[in-house]
Residue frames as a rotation matrix with the C-alpha (Angstrom) as fourth column:
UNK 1
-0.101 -0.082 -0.992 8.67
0.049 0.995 -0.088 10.48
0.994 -0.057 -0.096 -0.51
UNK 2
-0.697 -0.705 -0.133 8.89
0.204 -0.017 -0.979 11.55
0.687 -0.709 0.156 2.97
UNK 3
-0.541 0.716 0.440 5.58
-0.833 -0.387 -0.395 12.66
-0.112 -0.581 0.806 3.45
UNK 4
0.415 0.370 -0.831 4.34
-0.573 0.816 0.078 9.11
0.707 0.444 0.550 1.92
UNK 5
-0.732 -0.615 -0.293 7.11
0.000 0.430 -0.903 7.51
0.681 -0.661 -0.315 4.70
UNK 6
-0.741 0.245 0.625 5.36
-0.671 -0.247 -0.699 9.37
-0.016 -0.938 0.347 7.51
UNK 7
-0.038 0.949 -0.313 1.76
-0.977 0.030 0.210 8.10
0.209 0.313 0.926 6.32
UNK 8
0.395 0.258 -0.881 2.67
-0.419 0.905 0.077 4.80
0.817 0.339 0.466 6.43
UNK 9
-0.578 -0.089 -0.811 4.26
0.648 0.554 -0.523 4.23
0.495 -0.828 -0.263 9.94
UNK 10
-0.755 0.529 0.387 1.62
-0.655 -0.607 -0.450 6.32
-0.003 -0.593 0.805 10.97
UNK 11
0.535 0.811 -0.237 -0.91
-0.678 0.579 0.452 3.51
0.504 -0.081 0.860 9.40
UNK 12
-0.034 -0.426 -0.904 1.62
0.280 0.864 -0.418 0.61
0.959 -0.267 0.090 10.47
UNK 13
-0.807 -0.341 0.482 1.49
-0.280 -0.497 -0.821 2.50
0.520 -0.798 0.306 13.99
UNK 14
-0.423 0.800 0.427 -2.26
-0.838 -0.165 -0.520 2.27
-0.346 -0.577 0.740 13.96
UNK 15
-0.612 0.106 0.784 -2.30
-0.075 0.979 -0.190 -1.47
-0.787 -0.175 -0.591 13.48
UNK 16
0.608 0.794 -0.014 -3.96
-0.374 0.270 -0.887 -1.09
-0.701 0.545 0.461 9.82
UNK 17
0.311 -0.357 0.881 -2.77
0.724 0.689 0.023 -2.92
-0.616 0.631 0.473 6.55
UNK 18
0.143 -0.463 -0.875 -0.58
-0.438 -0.822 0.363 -1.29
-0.888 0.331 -0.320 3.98
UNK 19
0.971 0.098 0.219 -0.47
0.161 0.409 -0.898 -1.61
-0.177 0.907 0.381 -0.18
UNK 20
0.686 -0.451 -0.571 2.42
-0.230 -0.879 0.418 -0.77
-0.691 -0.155 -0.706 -0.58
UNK 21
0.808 -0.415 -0.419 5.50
-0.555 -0.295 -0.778 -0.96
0.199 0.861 -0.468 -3.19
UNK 22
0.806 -0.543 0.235 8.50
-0.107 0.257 0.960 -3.19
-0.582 -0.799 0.149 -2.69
UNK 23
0.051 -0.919 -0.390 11.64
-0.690 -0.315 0.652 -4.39
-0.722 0.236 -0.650 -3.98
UNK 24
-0.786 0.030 0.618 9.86
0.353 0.842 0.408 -7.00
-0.508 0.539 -0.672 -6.09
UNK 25
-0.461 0.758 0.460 6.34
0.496 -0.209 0.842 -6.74
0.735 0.617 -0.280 -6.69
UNK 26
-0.367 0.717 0.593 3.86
-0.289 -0.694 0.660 -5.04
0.884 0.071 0.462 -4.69
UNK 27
-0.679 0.037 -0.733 2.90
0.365 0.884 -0.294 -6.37
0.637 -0.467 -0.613 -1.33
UNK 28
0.710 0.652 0.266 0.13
-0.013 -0.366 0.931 -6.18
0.704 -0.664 -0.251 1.46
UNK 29
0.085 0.154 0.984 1.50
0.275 -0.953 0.125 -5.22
0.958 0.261 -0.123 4.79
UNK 30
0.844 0.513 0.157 1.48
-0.139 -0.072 0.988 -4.67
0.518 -0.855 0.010 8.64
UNK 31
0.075 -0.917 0.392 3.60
-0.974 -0.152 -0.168 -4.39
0.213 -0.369 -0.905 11.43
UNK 32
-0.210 -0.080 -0.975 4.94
-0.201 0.979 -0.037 -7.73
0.957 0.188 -0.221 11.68
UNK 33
-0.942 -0.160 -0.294 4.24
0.177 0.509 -0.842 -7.68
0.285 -0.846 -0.451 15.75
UNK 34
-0.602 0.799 0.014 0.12
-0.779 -0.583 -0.230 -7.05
-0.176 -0.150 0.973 15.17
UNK 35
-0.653 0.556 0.514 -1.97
-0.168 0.556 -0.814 -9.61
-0.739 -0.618 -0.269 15.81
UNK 36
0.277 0.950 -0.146 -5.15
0.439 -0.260 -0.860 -8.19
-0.854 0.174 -0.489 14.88
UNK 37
0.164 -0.557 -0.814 -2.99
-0.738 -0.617 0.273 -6.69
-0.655 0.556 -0.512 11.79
UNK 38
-0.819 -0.556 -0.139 -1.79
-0.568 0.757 0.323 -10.01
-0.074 0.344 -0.936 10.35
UNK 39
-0.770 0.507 0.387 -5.21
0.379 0.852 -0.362 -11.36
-0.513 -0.132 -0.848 10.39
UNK 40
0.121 0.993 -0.014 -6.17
0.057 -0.021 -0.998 -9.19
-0.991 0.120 -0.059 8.85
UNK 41
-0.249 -0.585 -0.772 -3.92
-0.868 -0.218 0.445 -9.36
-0.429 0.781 -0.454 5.89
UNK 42
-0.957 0.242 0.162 -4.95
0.291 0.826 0.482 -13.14
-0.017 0.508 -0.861 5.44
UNK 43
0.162 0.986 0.028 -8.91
0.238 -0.012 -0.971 -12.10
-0.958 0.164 -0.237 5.26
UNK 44
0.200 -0.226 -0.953 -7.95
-0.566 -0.821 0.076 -9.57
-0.800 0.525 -0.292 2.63
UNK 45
-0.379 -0.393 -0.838 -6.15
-0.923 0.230 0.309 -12.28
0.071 0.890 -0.450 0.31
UNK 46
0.634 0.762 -0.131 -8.58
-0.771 0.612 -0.177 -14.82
-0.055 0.213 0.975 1.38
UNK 47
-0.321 -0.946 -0.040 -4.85
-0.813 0.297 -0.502 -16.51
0.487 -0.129 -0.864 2.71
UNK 48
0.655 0.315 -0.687 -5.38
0.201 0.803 0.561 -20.58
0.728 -0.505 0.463 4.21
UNK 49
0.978 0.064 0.196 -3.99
-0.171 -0.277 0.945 -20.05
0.115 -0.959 -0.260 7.63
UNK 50
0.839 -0.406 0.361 -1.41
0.236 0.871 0.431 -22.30
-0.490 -0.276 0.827 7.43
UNK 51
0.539 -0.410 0.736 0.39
0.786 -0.070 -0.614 -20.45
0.303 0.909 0.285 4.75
UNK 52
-0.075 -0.503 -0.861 3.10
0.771 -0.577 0.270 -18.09
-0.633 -0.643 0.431 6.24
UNK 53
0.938 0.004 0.346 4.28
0.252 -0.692 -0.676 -14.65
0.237 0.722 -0.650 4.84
UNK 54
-0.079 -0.957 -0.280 7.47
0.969 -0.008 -0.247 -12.88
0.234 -0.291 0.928 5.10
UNK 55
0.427 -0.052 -0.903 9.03
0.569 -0.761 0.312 -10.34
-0.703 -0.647 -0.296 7.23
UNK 56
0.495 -0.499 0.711 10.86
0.605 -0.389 -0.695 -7.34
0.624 0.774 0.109 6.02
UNK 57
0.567 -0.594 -0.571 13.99
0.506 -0.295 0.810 -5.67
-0.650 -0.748 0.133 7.73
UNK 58
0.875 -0.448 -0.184 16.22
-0.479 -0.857 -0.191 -2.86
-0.072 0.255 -0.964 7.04
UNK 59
0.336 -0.914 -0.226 19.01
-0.690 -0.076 -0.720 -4.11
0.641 0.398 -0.656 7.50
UNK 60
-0.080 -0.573 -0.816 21.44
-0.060 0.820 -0.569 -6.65
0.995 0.003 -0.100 9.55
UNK 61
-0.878 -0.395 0.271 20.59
-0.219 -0.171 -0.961 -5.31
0.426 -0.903 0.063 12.87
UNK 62
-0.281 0.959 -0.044 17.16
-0.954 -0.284 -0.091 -5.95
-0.100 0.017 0.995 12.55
UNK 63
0.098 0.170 -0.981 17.33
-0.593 0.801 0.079 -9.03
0.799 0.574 0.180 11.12
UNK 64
-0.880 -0.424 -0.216 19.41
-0.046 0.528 -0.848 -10.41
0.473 -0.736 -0.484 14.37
UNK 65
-0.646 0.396 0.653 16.32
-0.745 -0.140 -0.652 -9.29
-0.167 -0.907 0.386 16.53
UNK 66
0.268 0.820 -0.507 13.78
-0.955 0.295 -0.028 -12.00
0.126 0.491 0.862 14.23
UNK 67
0.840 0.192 -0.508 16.39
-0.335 0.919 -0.206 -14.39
0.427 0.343 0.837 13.35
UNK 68
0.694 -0.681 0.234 19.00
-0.238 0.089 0.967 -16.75
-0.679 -0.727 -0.100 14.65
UNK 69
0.990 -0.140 0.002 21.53
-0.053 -0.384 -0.922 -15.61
0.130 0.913 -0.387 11.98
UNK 70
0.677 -0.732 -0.077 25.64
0.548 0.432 0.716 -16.54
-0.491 -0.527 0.694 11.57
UNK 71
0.971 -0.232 -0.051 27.39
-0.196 -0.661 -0.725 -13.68
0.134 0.714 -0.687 10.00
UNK 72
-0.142 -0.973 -0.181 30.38
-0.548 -0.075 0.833 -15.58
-0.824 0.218 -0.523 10.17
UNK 73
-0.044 -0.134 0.990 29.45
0.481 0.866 0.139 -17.88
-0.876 0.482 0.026 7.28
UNK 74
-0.932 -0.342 -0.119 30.90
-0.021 -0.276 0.961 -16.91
-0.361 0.898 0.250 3.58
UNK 75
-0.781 0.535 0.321 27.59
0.594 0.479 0.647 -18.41
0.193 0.696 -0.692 1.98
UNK 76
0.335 0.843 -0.421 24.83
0.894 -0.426 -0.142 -16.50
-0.299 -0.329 -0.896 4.18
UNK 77
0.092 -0.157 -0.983 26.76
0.242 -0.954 0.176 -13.22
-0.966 -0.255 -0.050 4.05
UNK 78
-0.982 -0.120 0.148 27.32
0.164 -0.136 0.977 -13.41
-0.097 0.983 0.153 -0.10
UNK 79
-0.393 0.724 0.567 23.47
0.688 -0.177 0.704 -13.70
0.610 0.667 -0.428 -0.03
UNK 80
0.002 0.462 -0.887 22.88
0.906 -0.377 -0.194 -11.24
-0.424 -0.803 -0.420 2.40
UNK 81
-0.127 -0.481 -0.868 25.06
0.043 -0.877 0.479 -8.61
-0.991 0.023 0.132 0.71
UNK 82
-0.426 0.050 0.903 23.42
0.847 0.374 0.378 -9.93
-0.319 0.926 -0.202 -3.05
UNK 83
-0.894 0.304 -0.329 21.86
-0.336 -0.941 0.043 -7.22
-0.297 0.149 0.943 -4.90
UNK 84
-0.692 0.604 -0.395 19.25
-0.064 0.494 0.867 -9.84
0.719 0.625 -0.304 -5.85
UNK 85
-0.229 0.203 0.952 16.37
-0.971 -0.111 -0.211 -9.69
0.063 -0.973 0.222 -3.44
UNK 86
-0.556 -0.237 -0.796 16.54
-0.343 0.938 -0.039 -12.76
0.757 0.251 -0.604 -1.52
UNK 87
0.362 0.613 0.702 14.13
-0.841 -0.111 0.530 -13.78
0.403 -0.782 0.475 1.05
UNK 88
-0.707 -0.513 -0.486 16.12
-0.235 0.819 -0.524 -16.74
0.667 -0.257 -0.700 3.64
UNK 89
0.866 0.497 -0.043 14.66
-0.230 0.474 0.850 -19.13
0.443 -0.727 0.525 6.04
UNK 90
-0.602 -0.749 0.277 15.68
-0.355 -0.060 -0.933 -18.86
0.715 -0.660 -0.229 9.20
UNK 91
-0.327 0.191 -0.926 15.60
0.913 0.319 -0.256 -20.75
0.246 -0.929 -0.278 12.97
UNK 92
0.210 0.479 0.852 13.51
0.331 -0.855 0.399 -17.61
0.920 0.199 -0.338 14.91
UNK 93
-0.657 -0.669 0.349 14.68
0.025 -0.481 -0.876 -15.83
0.754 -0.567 0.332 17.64
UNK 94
-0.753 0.433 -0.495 12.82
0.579 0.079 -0.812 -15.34
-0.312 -0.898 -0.310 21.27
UNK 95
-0.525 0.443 -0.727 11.52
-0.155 -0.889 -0.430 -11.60
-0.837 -0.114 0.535 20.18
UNK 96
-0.955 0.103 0.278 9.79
0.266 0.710 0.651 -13.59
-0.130 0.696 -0.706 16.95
UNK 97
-0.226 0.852 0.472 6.37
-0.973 -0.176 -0.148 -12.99
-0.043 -0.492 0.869 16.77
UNK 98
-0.532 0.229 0.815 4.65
-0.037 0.956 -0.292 -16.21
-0.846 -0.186 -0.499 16.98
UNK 99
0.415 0.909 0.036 2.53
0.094 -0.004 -0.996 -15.51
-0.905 0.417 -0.087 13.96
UNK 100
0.514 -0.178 -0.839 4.80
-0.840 0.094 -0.535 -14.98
0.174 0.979 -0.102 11.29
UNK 101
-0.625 -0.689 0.367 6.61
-0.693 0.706 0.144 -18.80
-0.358 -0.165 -0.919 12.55
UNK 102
-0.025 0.473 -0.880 5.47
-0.770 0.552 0.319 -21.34
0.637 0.686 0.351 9.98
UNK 103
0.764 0.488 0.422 4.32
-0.637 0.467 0.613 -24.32
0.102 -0.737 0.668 10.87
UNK 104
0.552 -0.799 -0.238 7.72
0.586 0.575 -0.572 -26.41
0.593 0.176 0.785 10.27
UNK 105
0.595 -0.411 -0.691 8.93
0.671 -0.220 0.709 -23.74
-0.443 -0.885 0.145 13.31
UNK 106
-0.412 -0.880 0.238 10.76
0.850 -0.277 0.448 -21.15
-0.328 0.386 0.862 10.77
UNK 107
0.605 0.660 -0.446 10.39
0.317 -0.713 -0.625 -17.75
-0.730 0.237 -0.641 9.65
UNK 108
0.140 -0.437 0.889 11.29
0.989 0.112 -0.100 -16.07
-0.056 0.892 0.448 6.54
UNK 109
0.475 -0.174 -0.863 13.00
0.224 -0.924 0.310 -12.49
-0.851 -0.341 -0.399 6.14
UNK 110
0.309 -0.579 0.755 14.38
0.879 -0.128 -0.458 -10.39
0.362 0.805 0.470 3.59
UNK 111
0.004 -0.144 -0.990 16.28
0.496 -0.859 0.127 -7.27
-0.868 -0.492 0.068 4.26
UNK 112
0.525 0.713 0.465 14.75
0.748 -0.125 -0.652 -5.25
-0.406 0.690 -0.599 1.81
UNK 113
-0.493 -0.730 0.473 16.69
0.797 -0.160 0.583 -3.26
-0.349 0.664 0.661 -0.85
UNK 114
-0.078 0.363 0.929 14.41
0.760 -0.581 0.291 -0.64
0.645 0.729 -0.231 -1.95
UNK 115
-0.724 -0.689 -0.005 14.67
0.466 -0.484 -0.740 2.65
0.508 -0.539 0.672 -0.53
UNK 116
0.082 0.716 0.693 11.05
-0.706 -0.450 0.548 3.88
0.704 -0.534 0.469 -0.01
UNK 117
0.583 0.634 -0.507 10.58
-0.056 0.654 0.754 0.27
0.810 -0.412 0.417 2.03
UNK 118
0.023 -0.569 -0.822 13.90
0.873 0.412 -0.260 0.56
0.487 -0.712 0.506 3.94
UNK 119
-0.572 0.223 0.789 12.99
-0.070 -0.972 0.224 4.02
0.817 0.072 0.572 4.86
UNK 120
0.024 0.984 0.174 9.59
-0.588 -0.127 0.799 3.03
0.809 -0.121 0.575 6.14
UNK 121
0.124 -0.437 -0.891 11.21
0.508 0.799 -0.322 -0.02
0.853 -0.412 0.321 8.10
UNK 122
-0.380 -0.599 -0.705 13.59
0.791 0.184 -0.583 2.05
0.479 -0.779 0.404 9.83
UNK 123
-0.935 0.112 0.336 11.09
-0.238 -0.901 -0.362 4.84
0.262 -0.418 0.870 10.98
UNK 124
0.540 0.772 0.335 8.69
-0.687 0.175 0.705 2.40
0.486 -0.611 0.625 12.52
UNK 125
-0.290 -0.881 0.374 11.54
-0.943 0.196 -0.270 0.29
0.164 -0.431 -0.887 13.58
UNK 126
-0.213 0.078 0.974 10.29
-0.443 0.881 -0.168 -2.82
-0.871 -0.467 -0.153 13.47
UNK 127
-0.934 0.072 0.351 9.71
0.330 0.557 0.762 -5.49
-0.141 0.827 -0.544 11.07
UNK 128
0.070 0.875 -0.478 6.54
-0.977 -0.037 -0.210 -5.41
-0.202 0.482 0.853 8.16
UNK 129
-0.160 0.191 0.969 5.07
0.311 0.941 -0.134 -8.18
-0.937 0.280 -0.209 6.90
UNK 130
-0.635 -0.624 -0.455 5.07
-0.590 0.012 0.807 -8.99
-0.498 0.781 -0.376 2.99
UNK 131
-0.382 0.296 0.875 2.94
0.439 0.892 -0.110 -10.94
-0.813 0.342 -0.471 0.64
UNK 132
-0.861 -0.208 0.463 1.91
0.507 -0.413 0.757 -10.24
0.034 0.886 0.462 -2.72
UNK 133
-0.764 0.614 -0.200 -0.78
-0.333 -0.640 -0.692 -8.35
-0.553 -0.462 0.693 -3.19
UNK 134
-0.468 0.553 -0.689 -3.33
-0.555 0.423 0.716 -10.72
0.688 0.718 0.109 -4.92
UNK 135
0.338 0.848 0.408 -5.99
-0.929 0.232 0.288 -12.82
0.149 -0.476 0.866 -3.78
UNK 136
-0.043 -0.458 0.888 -5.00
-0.646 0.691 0.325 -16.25
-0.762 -0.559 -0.326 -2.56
UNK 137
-0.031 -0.119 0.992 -4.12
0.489 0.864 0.119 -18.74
-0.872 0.489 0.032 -5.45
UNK 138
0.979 0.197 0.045 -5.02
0.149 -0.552 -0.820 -15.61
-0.137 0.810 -0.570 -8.32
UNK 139
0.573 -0.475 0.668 -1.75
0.647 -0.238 -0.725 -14.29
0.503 0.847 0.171 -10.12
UNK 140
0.008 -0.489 -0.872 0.72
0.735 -0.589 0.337 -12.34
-0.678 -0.643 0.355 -8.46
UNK 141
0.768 0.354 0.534 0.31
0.616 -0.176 -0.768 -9.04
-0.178 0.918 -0.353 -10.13
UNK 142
0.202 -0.840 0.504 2.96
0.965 0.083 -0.248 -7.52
0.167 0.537 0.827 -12.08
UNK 143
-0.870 -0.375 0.321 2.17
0.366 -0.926 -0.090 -3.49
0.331 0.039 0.943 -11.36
UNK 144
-0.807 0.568 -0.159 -0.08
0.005 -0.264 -0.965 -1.71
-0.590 -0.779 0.210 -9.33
UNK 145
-0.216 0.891 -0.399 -2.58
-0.907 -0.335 -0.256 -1.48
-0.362 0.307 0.880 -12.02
UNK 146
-0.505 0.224 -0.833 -3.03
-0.599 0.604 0.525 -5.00
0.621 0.765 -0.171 -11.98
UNK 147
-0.968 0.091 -0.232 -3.58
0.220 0.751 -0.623 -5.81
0.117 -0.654 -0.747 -8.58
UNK 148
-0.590 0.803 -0.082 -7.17
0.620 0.516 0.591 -6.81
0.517 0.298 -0.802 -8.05
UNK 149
-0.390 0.853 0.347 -10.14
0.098 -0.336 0.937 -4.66
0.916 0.399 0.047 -6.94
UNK 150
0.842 0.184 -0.507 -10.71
0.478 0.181 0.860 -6.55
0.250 -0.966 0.065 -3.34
UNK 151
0.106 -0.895 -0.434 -7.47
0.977 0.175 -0.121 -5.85
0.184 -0.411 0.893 -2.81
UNK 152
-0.531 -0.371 0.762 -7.88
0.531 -0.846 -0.042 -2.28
0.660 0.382 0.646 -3.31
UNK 153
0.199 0.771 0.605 -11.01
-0.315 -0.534 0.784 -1.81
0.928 -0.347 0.136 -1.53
UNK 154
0.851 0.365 -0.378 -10.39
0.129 0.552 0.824 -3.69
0.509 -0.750 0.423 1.57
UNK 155
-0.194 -0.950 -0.243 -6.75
0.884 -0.062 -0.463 -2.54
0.425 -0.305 0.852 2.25
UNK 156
0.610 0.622 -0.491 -6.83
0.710 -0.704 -0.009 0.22
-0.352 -0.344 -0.871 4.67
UNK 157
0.485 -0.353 -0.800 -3.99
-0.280 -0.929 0.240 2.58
-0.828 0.107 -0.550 3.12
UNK 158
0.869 -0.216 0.445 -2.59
0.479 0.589 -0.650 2.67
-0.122 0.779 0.616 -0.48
UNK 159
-0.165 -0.833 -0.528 0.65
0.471 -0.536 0.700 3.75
-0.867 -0.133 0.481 -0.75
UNK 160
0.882 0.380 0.278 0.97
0.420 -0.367 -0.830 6.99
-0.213 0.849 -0.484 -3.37
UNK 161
0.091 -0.898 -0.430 4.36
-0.770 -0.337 0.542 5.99
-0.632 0.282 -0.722 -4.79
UNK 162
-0.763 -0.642 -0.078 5.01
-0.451 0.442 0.776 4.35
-0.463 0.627 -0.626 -8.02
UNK 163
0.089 0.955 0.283 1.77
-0.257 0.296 -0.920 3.64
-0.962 0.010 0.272 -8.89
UNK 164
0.882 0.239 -0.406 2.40
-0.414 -0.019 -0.910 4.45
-0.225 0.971 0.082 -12.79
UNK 165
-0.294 -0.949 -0.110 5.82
-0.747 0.157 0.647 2.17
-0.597 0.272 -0.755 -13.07
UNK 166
0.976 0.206 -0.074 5.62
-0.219 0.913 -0.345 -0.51
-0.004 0.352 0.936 -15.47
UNK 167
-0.556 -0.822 -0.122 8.27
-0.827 0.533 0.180 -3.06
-0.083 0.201 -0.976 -14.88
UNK 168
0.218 -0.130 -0.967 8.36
-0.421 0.882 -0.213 -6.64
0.880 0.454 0.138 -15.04
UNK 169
-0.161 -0.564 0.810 9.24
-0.908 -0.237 -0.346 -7.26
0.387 -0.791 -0.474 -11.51
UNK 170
0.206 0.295 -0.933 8.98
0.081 0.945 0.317 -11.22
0.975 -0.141 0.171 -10.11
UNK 171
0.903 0.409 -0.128 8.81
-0.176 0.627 0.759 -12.44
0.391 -0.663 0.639 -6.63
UNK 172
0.258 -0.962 0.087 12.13
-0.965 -0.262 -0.030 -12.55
0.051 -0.076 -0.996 -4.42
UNK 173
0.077 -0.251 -0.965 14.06
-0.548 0.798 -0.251 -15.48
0.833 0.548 -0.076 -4.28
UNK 174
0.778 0.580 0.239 13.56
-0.508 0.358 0.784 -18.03
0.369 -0.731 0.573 -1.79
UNK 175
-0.375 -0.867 -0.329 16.91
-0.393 0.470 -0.790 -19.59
0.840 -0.167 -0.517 0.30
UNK 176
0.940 0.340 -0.043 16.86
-0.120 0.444 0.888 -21.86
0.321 -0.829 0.458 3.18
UNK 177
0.146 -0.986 0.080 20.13
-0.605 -0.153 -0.782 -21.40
0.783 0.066 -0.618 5.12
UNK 178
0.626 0.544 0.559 20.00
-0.670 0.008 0.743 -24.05
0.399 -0.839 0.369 7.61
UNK 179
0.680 -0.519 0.517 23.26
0.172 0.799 0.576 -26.30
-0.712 -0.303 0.633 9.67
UNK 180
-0.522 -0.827 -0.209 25.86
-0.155 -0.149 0.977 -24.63
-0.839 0.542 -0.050 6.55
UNK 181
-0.775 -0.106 0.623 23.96
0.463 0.576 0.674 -25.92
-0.430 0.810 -0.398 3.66
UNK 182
-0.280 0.683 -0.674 21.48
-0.563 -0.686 -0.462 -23.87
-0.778 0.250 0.577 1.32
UNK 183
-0.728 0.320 0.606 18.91
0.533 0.820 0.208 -24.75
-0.431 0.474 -0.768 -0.47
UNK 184
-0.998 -0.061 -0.004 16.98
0.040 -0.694 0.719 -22.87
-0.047 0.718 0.695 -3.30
UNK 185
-0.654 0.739 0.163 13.33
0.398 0.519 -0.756 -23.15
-0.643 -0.430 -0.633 -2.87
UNK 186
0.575 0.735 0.359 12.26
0.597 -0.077 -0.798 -20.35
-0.559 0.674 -0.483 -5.28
């Protein structure tokens, strides 16, 4: 696994796109503070502009630097600490990029649960970006040997871990934590 780490903040270093494995399904990639990275991830899935993605973070310290985040509240910190992966909308912070901030002025984050991704995280130290790995509006696929063809060719690095799992794996859940009050979204 470690040589598979390096590889990848070595591509996330050199501003290219990553297939990679996650705590859901599969996802495309990039350091979340690349431009020229993030644009290309929406060619690739053939993504309407307007449509955000999500970040990924290691953990709680990370998160703080993205979002503007109350770890005194009971409700945020139950789903923070869930074992379910949850992905929250959140108010963004200064150090934000500007590109992953939807157009309603929020950004979405998950602090990712799987160990190759929280690995990779914290040895490029900064946030990835996230999205499924499928063409815009096509199926989210279920295991690497479903995800589509373009997707393969046009991604510049596949990760070569888990390729041959077969689970069943779905999309994280979606929270909006915003003024005390949460709201389920997916």
């Amino acid at each position: 696994m470690l040589q598979e780490v390096q590889v990848c903040v070595a591509q996330l270093d050199a501003d290219n796109t990553i297939l990679y494995p996650t705590d859901t399904i599969w996802g495309l990639g990039c350091d979340a503070h690349s431009q020229k990275a993030f644009e290309r991830i929406y060619n690739i899935k053939q993504r309407p502009a307007n449509k955000s993605v999500i970040a990924l973070v290691n953990d709680k310290e990370m998160l703080k630097r993205y979002a503007i985040v109350d770890f005194n509240n009971p409700k945020l910190m139950s789903l923070l600490n869930s074992n379910t992966p949850t992905t929250i909308i959140y108010q963004p912070t200064a150090e934000c990029p500007k590109h992953l901030i939807s157009e309603s002025g929020e950004v979405a984050i998950r602090i990712v649960q799987d160990d190759f991704c929280k690995v990779v995280i914290e040895n490029f130290g900064r946030a990835i970006t996230s999205t499924s790995a499928n063409p815009s509006g096509h199926p989210s696929p279920a295991n690497f040997s479903e995800i589509h063809t373009s997707i393969l060719n046009e991604v510049d690095y596949v990760v070569n871990w888990r390729q041959h799992e077969m689970q069943n794996p779905s999309p994280s859940r979606i929270m909006r934590f915003n003024d005390g009050m949460l709201e389920q979204l997916r």
